[in-house]
N, C-alpha and C positions, 0 to 999 in steps of 0.2 A: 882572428877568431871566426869559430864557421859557424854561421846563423845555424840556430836552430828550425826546422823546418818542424811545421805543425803535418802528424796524421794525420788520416782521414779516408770520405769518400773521396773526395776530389784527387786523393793520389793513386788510387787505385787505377792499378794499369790493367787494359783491355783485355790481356793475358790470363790475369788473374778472376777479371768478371767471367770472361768465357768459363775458366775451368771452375767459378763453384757455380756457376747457370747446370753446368754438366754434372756436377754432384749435385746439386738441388732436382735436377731433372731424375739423375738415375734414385735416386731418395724417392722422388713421389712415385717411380712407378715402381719400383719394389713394392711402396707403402701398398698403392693400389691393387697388385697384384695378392699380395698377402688378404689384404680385406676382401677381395673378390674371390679368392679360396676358400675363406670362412665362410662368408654368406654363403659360398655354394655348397659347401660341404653341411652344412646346419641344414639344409632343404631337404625336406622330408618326399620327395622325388627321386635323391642321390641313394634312399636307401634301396639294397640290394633283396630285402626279401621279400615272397609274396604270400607269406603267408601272414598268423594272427598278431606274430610280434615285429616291432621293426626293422631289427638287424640278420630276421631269417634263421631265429635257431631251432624254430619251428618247422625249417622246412625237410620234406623226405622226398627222396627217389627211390620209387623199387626198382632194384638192379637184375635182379633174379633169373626176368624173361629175357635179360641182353649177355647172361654168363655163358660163355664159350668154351670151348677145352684151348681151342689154337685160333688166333686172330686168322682174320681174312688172306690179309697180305701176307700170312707167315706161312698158309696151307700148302701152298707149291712147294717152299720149301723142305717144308715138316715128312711131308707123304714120297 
C-alpha cells in the first residue's frame, strides 16, 4: 500500500514558489499601475482646458487672421 502523503506548504517545490512570487509580482504592479493612472487622471492639473470650465468646451481660436488660399509649402508648387 502506498502511504498517503500529506499536502501542503512544506511540499511545495521552488519551481512552483518562484512562478506564483512572479504572478504575485506581475498582480501588484498591474494593481499599482492601474491606481496610479486613476489618481493621475482625477488631478485637476491633467485637465486640458484653460478656460472657465474644466474639460475646455469653453475654449475658442480665432482662425480667421491664419486662413490662406494655398499653404506655404504647396505655393512653389501651386504657381
Amino acid at each position: 500500500m502506498k502511504e498517503q502523503v500529506e499536502s501542503g506548504v512544506a511540499d511545495t517545490s521552488r519551481r512552483d514558489f518562484l512562478k506564483l512570487g512572479g504572478v504575485a509580482a506581475a498582480t501588484a504592479t498591474m494593481g499599482a499601475a492601474a491606481g496610479a493612472g486613476f489618481v493621475l487622471g482625477r488631478d485637476p492639473d491633467a485637465n486640458v482646458g484653460w478656460g472657465r470650465t474644466e474639460s475646455g468646451h469653453d475654449m475658442y481660436f480665432d482662425r480667421e487672421p491664419f486662413r490662406v488660399d494655398v499653404a506655404p509649402p504647396w505655393k512653389s508648387l501651386v504657381s
